[in-house]
C-alpha positions as CSV (number, residue, x, y, z in Angstrom):
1,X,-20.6,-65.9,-38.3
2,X,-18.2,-68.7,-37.1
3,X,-14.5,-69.8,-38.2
4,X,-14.4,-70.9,-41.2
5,X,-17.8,-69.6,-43.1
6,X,-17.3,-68.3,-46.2
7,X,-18.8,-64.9,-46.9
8,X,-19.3,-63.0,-50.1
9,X,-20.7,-59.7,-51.0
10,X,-21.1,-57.6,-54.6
11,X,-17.9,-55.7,-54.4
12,X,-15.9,-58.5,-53.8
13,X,-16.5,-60.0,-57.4
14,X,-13.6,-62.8,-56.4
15,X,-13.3,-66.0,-54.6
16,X,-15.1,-66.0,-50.9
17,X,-14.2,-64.7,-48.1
18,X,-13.3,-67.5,-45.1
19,X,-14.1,-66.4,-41.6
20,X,-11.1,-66.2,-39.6
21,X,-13.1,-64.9,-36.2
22,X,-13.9,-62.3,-34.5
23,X,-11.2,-59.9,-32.8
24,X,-11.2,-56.8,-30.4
25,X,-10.3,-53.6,-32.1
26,X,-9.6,-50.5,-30.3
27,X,-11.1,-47.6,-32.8
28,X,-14.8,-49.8,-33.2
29,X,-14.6,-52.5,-30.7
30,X,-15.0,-55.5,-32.8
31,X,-14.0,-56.5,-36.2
32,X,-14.6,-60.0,-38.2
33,X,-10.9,-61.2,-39.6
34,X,-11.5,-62.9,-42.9
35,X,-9.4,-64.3,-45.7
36,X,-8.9,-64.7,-49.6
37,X,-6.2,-66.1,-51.3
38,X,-3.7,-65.9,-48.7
39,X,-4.5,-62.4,-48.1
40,X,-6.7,-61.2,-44.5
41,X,-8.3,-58.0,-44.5
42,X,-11.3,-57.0,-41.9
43,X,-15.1,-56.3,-41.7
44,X,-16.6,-53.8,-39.4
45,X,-20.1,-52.6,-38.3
46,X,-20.1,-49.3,-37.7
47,X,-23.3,-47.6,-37.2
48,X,-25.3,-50.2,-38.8
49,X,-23.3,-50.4,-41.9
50,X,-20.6,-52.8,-42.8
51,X,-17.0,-51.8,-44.1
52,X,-14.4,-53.6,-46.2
53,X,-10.8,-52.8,-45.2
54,X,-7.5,-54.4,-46.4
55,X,-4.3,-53.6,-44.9
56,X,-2.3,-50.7,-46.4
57,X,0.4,-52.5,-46.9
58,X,-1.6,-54.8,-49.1
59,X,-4.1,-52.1,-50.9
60,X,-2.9,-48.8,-51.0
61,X,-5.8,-46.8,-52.4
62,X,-8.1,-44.2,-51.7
63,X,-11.2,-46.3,-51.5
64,X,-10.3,-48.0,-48.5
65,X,-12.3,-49.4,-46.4
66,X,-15.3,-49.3,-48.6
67,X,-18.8,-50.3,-48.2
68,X,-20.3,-53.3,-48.4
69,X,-23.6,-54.5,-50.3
70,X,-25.7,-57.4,-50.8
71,X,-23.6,-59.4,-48.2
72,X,-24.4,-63.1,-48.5
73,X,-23.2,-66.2,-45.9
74,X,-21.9,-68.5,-49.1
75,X,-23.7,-72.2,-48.0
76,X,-21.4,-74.8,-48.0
77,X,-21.9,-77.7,-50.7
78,X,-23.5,-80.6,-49.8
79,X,-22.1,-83.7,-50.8
């Protein structure tokens, strides 16, 4: 995935994620920064499963990060 993709997945049920890039992260290595109405939060792989997580000081609940499913690269419109 490159800047500015937009991503989408089934527990997400609003607007698309934008791809922000990629970004070391100490506890996993890598992690994908993305974006959604002003608000970032992260994706990682971690043992061949992807996680959702949002800032705490954004989304303070217990189901954080959570999993992702049925991840989907949203294709642009054409014109």
């Amino acid at each position: 995935m490159e800047p500015g993709d937009s991503v989408k997945f089934f527990e997400w049920p609003v607007e698309p994620l934008t791809v922000l890039g990629w970004e070391d992260d100490e506890n996993v290595a890598e992690r994908l920064r993305v974006e959604a109405a002003g608000s970032e939060s992260f994706l990682y792989r971690v043992e061949d499963h992807l996680w959702h997580y949002v800032p705490e000081k954004e989304y303070d609940e217990e189901n954080n990060p959570f999993p992702v499913q049925n991840f989907v690269l949203v294709e642009p419109q054409q014109a």
